[in-house]
mmCIF file of the N, C-alpha and C atoms, coordinates in Angstrom:
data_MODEL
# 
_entry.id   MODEL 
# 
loop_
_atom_site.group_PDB 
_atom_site.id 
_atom_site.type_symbol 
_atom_site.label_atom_id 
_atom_site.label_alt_id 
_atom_site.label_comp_id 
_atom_site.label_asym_id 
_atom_site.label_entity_id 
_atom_site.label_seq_id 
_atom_site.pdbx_PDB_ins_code 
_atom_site.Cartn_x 
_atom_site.Cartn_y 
_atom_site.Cartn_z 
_atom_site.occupancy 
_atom_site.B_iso_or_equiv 
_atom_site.pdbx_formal_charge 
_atom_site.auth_seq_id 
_atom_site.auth_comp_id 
_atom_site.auth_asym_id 
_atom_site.auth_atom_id 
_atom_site.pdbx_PDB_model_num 
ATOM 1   N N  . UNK A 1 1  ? -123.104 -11.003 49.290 1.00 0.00 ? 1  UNK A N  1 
ATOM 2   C CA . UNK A 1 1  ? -122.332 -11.580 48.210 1.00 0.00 ? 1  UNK A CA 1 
ATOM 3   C C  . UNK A 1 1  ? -122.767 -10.906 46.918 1.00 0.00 ? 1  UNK A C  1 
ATOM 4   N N  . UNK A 1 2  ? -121.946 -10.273 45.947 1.00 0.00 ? 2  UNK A N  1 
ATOM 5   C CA . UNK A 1 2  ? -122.066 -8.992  44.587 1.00 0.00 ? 2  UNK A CA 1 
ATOM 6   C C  . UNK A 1 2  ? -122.244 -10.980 43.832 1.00 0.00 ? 2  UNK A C  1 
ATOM 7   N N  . UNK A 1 3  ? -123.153 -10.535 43.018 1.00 0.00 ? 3  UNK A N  1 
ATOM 8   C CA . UNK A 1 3  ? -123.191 -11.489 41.773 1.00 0.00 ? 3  UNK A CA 1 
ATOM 9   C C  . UNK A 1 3  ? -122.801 -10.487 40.236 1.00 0.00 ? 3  UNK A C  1 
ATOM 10  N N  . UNK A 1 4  ? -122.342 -11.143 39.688 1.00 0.00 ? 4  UNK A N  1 
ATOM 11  C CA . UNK A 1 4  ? -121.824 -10.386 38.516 1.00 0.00 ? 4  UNK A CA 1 
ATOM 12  C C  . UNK A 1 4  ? -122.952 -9.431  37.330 1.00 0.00 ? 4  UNK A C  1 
ATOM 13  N N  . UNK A 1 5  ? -124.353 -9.474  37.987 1.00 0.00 ? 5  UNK A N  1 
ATOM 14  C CA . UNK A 1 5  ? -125.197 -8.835  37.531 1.00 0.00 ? 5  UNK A CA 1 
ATOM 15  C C  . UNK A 1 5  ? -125.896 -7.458  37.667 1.00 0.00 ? 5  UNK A C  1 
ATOM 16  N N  . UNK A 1 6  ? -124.901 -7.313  39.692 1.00 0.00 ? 6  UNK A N  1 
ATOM 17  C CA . UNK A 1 6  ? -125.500 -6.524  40.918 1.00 0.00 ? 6  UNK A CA 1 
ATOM 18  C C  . UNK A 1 6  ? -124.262 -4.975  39.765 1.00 0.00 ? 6  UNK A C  1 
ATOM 19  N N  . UNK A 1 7  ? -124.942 -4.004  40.080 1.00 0.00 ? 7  UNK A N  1 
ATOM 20  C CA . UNK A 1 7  ? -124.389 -2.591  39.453 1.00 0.00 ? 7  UNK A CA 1 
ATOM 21  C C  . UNK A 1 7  ? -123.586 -2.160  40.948 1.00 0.00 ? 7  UNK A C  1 
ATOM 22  N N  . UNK A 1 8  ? -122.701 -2.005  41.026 1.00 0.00 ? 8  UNK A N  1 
ATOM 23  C CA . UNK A 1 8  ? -121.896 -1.218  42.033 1.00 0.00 ? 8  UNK A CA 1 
ATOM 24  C C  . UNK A 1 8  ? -122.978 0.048   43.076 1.00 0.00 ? 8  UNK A C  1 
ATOM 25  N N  . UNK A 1 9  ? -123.555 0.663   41.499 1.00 0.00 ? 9  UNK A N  1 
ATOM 26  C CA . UNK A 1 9  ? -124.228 1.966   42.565 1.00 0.00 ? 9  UNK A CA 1 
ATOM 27  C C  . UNK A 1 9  ? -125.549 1.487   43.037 1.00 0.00 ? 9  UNK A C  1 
ATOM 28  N N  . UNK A 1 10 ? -126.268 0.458   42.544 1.00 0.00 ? 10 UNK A N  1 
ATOM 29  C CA . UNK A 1 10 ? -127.168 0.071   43.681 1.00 0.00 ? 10 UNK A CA 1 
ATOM 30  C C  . UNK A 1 10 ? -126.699 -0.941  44.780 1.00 0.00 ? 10 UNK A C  1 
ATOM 31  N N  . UNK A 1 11 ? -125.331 -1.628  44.671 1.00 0.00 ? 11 UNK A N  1 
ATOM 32  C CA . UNK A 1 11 ? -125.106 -1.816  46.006 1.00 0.00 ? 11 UNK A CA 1 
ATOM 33  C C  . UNK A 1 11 ? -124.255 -0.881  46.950 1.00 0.00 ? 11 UNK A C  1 
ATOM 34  N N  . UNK A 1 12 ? -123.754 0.107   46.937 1.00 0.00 ? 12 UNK A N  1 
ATOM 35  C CA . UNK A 1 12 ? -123.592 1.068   48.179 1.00 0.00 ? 12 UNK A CA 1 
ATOM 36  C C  . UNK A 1 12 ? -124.765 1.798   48.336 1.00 0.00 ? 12 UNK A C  1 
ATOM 37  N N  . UNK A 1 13 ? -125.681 2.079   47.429 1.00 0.00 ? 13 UNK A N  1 
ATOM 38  C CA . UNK A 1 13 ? -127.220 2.825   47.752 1.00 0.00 ? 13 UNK A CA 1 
ATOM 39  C C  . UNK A 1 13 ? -127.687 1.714   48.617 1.00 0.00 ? 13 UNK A C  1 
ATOM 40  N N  . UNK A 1 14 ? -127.773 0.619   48.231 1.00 0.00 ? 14 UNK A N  1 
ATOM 41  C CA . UNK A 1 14 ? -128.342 -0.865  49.564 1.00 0.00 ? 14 UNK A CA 1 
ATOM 42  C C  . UNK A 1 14 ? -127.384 -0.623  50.822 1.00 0.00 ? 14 UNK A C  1 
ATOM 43  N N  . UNK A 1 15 ? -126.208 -0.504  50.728 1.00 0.00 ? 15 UNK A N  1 
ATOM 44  C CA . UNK A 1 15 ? -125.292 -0.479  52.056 1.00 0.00 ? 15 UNK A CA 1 
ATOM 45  C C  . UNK A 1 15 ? -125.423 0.849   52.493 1.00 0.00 ? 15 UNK A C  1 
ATOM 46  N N  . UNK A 1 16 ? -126.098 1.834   52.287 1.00 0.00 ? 16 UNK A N  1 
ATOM 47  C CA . UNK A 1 16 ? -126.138 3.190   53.102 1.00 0.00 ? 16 UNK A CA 1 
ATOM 48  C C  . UNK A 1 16 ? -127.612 2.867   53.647 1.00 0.00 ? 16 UNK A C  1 
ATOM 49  N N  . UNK A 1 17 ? -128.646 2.318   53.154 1.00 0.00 ? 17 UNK A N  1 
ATOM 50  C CA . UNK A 1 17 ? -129.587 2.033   53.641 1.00 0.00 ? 17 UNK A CA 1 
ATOM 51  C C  . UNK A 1 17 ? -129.871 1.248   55.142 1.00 0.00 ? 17 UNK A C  1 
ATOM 52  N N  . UNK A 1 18 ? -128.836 0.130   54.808 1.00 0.00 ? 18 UNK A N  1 
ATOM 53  C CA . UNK A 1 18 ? -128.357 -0.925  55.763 1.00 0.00 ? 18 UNK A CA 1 
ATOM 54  C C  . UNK A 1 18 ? -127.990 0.036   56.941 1.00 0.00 ? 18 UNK A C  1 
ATOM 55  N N  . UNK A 1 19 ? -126.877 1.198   56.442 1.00 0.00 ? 19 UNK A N  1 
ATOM 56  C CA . UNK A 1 19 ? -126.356 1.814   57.228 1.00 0.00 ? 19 UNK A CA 1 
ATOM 57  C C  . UNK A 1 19 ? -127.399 3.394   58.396 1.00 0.00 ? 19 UNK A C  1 
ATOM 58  N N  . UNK A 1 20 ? -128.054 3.413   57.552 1.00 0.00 ? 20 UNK A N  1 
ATOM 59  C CA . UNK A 1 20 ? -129.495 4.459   57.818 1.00 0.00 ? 20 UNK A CA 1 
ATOM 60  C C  . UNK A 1 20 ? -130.887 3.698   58.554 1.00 0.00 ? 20 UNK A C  1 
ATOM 61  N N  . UNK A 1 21 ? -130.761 2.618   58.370 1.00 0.00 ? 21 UNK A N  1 
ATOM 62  C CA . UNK A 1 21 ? -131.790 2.057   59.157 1.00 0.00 ? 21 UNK A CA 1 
ATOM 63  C C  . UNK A 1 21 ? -131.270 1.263   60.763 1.00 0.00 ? 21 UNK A C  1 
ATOM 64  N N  . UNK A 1 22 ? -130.077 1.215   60.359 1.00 0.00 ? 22 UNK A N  1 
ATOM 65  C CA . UNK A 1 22 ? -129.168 0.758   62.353 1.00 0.00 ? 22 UNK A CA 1 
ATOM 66  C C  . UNK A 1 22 ? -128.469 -0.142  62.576 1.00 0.00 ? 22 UNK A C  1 
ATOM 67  N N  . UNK A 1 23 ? -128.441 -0.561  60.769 1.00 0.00 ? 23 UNK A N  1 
ATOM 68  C CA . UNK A 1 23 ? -127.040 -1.592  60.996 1.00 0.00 ? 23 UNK A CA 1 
ATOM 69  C C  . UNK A 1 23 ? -125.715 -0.953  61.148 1.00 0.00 ? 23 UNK A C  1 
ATOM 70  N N  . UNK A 1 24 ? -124.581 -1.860  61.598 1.00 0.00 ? 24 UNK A N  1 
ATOM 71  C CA . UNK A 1 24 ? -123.664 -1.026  62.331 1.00 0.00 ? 24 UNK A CA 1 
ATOM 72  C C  . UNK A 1 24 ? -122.318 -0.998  61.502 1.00 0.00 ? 24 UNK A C  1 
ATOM 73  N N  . UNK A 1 25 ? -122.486 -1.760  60.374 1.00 0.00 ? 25 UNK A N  1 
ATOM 74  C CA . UNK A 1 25 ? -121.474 -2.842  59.854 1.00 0.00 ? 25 UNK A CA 1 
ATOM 75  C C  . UNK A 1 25 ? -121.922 -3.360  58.061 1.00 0.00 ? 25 UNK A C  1 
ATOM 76  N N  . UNK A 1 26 ? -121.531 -2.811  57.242 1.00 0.00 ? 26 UNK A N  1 
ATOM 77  C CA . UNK A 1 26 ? -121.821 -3.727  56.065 1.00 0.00 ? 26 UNK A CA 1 
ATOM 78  C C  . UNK A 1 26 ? -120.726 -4.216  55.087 1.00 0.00 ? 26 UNK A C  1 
ATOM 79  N N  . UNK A 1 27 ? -120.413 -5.424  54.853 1.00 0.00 ? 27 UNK A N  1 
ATOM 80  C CA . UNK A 1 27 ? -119.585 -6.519  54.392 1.00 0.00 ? 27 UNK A CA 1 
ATOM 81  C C  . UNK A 1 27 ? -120.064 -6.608  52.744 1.00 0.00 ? 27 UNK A C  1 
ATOM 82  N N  . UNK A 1 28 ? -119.272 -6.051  51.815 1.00 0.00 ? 28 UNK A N  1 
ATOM 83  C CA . UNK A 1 28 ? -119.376 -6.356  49.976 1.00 0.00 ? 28 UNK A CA 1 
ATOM 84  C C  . UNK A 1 28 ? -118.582 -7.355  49.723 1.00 0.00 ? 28 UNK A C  1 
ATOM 85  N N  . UNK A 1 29 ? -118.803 -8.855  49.152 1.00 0.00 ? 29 UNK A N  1 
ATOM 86  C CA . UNK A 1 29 ? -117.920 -9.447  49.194 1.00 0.00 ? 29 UNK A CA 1 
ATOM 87  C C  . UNK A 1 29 ? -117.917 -9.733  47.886 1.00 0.00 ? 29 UNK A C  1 
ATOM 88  N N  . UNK A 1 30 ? -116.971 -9.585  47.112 1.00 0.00 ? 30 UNK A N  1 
ATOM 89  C CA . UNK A 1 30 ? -116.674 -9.886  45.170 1.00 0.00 ? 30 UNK A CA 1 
ATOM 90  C C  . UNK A 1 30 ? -115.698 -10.899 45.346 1.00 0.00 ? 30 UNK A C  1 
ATOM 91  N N  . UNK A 1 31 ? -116.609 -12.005 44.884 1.00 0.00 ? 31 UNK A N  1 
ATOM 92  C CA . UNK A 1 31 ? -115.925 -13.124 45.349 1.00 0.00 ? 31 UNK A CA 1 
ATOM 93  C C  . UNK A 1 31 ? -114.834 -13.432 43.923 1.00 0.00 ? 31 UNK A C  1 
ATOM 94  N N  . UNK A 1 32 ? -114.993 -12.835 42.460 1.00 0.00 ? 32 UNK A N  1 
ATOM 95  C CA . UNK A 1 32 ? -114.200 -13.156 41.143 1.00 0.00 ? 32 UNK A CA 1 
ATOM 96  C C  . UNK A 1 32 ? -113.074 -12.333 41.267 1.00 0.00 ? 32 UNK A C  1 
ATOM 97  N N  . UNK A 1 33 ? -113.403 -10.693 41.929 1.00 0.00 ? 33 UNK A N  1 
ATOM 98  C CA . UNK A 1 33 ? -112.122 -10.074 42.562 1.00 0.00 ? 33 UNK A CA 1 
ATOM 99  C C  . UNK A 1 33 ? -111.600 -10.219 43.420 1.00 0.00 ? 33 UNK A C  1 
ATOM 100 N N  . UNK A 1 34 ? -111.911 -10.790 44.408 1.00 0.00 ? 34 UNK A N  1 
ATOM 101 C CA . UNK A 1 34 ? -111.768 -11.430 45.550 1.00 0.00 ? 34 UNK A CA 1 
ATOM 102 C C  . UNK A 1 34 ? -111.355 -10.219 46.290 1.00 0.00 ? 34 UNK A C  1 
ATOM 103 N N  . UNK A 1 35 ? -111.799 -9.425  46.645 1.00 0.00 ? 35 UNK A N  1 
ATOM 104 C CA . UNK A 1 35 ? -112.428 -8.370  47.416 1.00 0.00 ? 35 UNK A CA 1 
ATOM 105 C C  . UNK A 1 35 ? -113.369 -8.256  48.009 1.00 0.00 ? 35 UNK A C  1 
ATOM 106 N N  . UNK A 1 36 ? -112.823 -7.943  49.429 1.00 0.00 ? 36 UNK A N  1 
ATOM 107 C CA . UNK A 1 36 ? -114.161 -7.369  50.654 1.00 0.00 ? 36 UNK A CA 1 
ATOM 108 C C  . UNK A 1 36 ? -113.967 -6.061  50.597 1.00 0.00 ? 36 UNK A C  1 
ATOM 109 N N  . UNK A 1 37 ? -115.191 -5.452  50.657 1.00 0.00 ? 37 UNK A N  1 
ATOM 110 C CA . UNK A 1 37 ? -115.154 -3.557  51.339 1.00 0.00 ? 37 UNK A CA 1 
ATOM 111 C C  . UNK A 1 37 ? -116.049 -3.548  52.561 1.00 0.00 ? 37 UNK A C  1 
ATOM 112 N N  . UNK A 1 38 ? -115.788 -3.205  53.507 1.00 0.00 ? 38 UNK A N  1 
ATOM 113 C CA . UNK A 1 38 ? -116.325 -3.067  55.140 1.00 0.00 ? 38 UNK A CA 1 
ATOM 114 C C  . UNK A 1 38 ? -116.863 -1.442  54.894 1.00 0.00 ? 38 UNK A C  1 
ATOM 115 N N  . UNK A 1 39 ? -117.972 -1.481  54.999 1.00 0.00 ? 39 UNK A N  1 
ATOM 116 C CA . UNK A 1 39 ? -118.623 -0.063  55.165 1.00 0.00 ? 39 UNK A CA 1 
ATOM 117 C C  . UNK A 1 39 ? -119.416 0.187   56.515 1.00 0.00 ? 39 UNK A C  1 
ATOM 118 N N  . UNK A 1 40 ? -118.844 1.459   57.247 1.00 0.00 ? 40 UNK A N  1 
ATOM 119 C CA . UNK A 1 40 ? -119.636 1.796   58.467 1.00 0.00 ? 40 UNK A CA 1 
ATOM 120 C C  . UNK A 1 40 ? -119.844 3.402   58.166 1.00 0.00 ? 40 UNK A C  1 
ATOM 121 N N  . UNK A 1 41 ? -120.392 4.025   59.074 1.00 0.00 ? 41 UNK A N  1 
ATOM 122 C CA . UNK A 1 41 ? -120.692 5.325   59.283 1.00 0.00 ? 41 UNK A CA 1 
ATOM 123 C C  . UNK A 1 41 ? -119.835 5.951   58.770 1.00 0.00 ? 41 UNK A C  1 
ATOM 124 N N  . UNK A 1 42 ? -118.853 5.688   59.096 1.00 0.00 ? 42 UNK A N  1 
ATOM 125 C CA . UNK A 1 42 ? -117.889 6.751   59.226 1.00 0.00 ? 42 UNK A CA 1 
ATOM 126 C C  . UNK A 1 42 ? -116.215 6.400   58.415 1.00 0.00 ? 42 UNK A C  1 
ATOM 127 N N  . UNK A 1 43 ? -116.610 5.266   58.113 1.00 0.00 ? 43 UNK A N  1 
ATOM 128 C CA . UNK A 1 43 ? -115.265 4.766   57.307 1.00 0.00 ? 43 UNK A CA 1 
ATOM 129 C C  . UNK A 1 43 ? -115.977 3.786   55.992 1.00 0.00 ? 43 UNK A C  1 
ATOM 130 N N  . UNK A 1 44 ? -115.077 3.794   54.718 1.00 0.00 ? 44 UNK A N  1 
ATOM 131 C CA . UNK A 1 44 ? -114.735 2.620   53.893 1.00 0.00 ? 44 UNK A CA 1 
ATOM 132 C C  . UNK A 1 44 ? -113.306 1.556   53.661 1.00 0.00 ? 44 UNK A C  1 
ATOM 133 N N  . UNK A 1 45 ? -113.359 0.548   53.687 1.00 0.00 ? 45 UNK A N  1 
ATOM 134 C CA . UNK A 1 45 ? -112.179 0.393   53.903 1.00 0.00 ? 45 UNK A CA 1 
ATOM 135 C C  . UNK A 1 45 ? -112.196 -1.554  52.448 1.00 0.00 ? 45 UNK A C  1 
ATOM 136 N N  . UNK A 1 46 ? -110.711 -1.346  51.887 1.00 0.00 ? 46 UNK A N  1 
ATOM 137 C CA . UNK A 1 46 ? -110.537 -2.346  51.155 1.00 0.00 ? 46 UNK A CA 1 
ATOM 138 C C  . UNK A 1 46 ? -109.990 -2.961  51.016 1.00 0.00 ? 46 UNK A C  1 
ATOM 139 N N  . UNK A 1 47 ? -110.380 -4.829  51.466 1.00 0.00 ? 47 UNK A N  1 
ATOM 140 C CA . UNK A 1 47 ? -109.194 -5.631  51.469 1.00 0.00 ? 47 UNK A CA 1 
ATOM 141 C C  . UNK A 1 47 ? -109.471 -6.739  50.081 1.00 0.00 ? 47 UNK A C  1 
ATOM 142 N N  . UNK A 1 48 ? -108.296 -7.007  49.819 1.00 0.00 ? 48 UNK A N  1 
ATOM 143 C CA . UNK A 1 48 ? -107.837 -8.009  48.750 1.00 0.00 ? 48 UNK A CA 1 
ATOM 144 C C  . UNK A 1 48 ? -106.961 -9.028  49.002 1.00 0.00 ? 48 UNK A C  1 
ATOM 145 N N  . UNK A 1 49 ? -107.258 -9.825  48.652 1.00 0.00 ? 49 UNK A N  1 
ATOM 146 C CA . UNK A 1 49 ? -106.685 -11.159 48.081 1.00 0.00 ? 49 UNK A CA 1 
ATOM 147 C C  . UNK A 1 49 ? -105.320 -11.024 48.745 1.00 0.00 ? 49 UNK A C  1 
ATOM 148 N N  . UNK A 1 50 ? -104.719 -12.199 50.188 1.00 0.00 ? 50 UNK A N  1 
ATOM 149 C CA . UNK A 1 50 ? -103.617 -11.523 50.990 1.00 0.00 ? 50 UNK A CA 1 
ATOM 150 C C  . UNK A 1 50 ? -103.367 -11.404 51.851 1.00 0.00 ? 50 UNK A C  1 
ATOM 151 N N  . UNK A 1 51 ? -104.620 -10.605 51.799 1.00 0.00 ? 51 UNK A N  1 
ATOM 152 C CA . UNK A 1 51 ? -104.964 -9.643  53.438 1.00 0.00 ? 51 UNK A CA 1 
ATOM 153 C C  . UNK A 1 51 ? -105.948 -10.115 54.312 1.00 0.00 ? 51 UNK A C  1 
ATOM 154 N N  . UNK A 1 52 ? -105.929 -9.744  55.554 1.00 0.00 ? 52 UNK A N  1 
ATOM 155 C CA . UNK A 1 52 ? -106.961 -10.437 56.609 1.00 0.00 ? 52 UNK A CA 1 
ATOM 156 C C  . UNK A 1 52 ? -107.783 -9.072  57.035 1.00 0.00 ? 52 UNK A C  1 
ATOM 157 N N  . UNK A 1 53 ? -109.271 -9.322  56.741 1.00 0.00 ? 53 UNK A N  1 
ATOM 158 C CA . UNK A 1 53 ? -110.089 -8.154  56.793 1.00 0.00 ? 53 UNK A CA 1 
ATOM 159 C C  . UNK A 1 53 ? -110.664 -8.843  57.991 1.00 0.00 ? 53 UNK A C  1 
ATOM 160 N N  . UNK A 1 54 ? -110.830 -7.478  58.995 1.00 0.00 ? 54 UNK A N  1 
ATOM 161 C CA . UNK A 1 54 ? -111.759 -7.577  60.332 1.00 0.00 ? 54 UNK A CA 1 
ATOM 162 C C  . UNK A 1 54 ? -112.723 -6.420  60.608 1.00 0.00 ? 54 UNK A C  1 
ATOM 163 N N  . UNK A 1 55 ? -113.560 -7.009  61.231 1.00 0.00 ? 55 UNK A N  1 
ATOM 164 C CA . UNK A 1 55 ? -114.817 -6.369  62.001 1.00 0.00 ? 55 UNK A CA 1 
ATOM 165 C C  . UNK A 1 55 ? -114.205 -4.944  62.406 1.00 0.00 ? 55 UNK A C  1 
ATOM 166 N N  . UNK A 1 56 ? -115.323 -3.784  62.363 1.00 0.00 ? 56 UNK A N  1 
ATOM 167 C CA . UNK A 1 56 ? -114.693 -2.449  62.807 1.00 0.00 ? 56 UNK A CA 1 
ATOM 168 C C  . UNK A 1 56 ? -115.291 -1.739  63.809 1.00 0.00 ? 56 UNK A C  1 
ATOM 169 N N  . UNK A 1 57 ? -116.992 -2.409  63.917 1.00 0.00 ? 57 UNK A N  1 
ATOM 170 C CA . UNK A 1 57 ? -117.524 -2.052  65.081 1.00 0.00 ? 57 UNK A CA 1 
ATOM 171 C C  . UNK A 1 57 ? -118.675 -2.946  65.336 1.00 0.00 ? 57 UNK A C  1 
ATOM 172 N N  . UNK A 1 58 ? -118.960 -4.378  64.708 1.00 0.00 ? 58 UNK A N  1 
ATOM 173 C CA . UNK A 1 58 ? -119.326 -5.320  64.929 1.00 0.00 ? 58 UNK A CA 1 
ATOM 174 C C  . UNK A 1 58 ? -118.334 -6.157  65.251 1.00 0.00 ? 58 UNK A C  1 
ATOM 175 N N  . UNK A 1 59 ? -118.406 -7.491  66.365 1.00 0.00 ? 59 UNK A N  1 
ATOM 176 C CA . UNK A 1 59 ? -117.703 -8.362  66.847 1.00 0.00 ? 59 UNK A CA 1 
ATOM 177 C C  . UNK A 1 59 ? -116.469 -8.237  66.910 1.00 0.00 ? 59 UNK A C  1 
ATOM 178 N N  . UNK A 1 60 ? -116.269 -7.266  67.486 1.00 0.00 ? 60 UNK A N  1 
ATOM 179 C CA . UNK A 1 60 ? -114.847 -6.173  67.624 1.00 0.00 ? 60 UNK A CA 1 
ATOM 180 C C  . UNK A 1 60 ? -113.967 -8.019  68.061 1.00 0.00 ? 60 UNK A C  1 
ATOM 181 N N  . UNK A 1 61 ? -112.771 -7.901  66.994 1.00 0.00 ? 61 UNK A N  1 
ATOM 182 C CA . UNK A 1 61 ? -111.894 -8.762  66.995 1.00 0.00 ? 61 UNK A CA 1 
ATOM 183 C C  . UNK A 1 61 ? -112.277 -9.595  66.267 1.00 0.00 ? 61 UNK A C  1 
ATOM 184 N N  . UNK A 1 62 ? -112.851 -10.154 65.481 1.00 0.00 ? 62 UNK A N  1 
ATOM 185 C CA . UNK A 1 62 ? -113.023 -10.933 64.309 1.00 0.00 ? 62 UNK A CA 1 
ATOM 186 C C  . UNK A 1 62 ? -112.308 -10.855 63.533 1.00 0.00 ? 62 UNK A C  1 
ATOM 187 N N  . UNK A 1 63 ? -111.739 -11.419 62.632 1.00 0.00 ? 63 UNK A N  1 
ATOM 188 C CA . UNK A 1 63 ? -110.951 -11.604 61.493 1.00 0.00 ? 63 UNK A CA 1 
ATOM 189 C C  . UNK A 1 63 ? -111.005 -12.701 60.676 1.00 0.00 ? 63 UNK A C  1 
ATOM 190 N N  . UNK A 1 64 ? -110.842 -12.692 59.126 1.00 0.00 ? 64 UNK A N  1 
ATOM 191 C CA . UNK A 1 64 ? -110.370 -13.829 58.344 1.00 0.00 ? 64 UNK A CA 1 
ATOM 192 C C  . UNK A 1 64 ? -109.748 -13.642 57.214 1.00 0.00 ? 64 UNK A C  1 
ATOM 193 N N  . UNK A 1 65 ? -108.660 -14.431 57.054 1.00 0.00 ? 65 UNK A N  1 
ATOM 194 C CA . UNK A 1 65 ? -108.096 -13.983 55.400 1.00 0.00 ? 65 UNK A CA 1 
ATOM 195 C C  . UNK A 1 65 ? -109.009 -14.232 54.480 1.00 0.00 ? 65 UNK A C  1 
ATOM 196 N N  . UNK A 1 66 ? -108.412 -13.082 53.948 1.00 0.00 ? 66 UNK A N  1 
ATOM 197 C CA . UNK A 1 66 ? -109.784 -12.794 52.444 1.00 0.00 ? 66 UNK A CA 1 
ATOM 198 C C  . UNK A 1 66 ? -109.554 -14.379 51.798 1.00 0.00 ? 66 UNK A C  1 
ATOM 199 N N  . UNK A 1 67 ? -108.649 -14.484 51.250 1.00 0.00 ? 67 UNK A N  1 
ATOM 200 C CA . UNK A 1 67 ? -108.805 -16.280 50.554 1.00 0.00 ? 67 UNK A CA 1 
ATOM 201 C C  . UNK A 1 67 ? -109.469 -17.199 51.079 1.00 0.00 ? 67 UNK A C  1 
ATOM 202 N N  . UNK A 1 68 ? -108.775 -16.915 52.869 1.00 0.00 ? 68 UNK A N  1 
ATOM 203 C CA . UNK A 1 68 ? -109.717 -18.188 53.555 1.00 0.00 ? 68 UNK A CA 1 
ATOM 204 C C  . UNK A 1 68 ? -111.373 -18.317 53.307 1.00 0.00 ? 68 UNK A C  1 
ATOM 205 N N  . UNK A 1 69 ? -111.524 -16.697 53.434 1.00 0.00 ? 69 UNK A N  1 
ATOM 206 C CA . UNK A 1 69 ? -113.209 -16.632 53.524 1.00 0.00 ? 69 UNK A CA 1 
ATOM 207 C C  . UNK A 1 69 ? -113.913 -17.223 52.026 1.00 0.00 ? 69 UNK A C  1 
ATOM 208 N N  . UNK A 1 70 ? -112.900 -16.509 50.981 1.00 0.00 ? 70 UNK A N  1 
ATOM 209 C CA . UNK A 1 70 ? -113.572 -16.873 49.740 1.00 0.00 ? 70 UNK A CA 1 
ATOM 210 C C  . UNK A 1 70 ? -113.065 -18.325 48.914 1.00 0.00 ? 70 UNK A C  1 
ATOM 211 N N  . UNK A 1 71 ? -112.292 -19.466 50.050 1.00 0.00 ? 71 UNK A N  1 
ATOM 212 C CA . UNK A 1 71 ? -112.169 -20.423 48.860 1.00 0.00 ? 71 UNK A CA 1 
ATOM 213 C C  . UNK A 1 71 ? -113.180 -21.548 49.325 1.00 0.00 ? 71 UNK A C  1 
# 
């Protein structure tokens, strides 16, 4: 969860870390933009306010609408 204090470039420097040490999967959730970004190896991807963001190589088939998750 980004708190309105967190700088953008130290949280993808934290999510490549996440991603370099063997996690498989990392979830940014801006809950005032109401935006998720799903970061893996090999992809970034961005959902908003709308849209139903899912798992890409954790718990393959998961899903939730972004509102649902953030109200």
């Amino acid at each position: 969860m980004v708190s309105p204090t967190d700088l953008a470039e130290e949280l993808i420097a934290k999510s490549q870390e996440y991603l370099q040490s063997g996690g498989e999967e990392v979830w940014l959730v801006f809950p005032e933009n109401r935006w998720i970004i799903v970061i893996t190896k090999n992809q970034r991807l961005v959902f908003i306010s709308g849209e139903v963001v899912s798992t890409q190589t954790v718990l393959k088939g998961f899903s939730v609408a972004v509102d649902e998750l953030l109200a």
